[in-house]
C-alpha positions as CSV (number, residue, x, y, z in Angstrom):
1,X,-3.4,-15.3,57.9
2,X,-4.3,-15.2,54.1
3,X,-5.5,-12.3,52.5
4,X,-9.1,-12.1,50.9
5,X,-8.1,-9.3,48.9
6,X,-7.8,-10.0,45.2
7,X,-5.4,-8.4,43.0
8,X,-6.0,-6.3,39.8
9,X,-5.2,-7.2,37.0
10,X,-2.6,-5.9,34.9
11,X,-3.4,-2.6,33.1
12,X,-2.9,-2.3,29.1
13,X,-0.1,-0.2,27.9
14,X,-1.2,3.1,26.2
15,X,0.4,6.1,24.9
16,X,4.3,5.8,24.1
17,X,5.1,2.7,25.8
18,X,3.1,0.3,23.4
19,X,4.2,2.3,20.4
20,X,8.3,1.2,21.3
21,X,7.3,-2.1,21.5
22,X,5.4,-2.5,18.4
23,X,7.8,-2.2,15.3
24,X,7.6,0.7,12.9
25,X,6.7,-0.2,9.1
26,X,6.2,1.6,6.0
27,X,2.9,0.5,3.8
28,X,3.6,1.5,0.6
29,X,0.3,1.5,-1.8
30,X,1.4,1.5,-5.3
31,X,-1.1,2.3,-8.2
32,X,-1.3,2.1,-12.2
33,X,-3.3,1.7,-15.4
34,X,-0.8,-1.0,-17.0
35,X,0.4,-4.2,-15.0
36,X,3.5,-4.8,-16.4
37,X,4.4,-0.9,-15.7
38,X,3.8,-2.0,-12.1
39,X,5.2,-5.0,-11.8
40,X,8.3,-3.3,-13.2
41,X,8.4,-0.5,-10.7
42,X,7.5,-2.5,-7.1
43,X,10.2,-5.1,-8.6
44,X,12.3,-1.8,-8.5
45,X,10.8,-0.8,-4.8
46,X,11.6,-4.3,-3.1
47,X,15.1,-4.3,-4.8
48,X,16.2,-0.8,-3.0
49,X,14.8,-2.0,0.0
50,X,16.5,-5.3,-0.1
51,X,20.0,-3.7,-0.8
52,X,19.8,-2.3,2.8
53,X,18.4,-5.5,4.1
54,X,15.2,-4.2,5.3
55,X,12.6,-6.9,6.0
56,X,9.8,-6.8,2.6
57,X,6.5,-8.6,3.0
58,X,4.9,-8.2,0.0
59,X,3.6,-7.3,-2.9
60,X,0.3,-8.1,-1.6
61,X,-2.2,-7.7,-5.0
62,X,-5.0,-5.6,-4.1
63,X,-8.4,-6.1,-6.3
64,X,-8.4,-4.2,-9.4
65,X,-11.0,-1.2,-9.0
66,X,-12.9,-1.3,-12.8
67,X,-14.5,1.9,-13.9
68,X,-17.1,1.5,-16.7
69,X,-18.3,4.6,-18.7
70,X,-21.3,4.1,-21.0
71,X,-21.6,6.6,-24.0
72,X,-24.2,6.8,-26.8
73,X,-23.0,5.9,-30.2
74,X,-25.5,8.0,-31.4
75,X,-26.5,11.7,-30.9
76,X,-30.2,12.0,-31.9
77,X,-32.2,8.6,-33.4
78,X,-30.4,5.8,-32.1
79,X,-30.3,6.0,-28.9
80,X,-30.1,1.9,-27.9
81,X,-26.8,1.9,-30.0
82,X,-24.1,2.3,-27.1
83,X,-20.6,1.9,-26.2
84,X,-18.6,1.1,-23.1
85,X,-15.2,1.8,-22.0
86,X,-13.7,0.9,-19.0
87,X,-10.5,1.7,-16.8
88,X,-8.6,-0.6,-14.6
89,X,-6.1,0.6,-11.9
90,X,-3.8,-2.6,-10.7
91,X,-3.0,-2.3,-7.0
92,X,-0.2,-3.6,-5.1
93,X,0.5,-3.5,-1.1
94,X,4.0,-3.5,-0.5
95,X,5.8,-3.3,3.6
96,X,8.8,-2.6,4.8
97,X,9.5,-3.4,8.7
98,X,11.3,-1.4,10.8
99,X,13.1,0.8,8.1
100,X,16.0,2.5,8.7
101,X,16.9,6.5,7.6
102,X,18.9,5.2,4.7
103,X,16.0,2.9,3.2
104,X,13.7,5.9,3.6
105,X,16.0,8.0,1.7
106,X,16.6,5.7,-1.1
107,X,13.1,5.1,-1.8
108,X,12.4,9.1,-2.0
109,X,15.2,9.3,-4.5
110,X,13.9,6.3,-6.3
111,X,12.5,7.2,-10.1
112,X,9.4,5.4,-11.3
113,X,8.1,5.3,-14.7
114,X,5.1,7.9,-15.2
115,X,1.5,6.7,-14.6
116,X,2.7,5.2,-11.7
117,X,1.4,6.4,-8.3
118,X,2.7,6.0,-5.1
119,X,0.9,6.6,-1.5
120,X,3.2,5.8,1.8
121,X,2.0,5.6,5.4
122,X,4.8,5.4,8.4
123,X,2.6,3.5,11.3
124,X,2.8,0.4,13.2
């Protein structure tokens, strides 16, 4: 005799089980005023990286945040007569799959010139 009964489906994987099969990577954002300062310095990130053959996708340009600032030129009368300034902060997006120990500690020993900025996030 057949069976009427239907089977379940398959239940997603939550919790620690889907988090070993997905692989760990390190999304390094890295920030600064001048572009050629941070060419220079991700240049200097995926080379470390690549010495200890880690997998490197990247550098990904981000869009260039712009901040204007408008200031008088004048104090007192002329008060059409402005000025504007404006900073730009270059982004790059650079990742590193599945990192090993020794990656990690090379790139926390790694010196950057100043003005650069550096934000890392260890996810999957």
């Amino acid at each position: 005799m057949a069976s009427t009964a239907q089977e379940k489906p398959a239940k997603r994987r939550t919790g620690k089980a889907a988090k070993a099969d997905t692989p760990e990577r390190l999304r390094i954002r890295v920030r600064a005023y001048e572009h050629k300062v941070l060419d220079a310095s991700v240049r200097q990130i995926i080379d470390t990286a690549l010495r200890y053959d880690a997998k490197v996708v990247g550098p990904v340009p981000l869009p260039t945040e712009i901040k204007k600032y408008t200031v008088n030129r004048s104090t007192f009368i002329y008060k059409d007569a402005r000025e504007q300034f404006e900073m730009r902060v270059h982004k790059r997006l650079i990742e590193i799959l599945d990192p090993s120990p020794k990656v990690i500690e090379a790139l926390t020993n790694l010196s950057l010139p100043s003005g650069v900025t550096i934000d890392v996030k260890m996810g999957a």
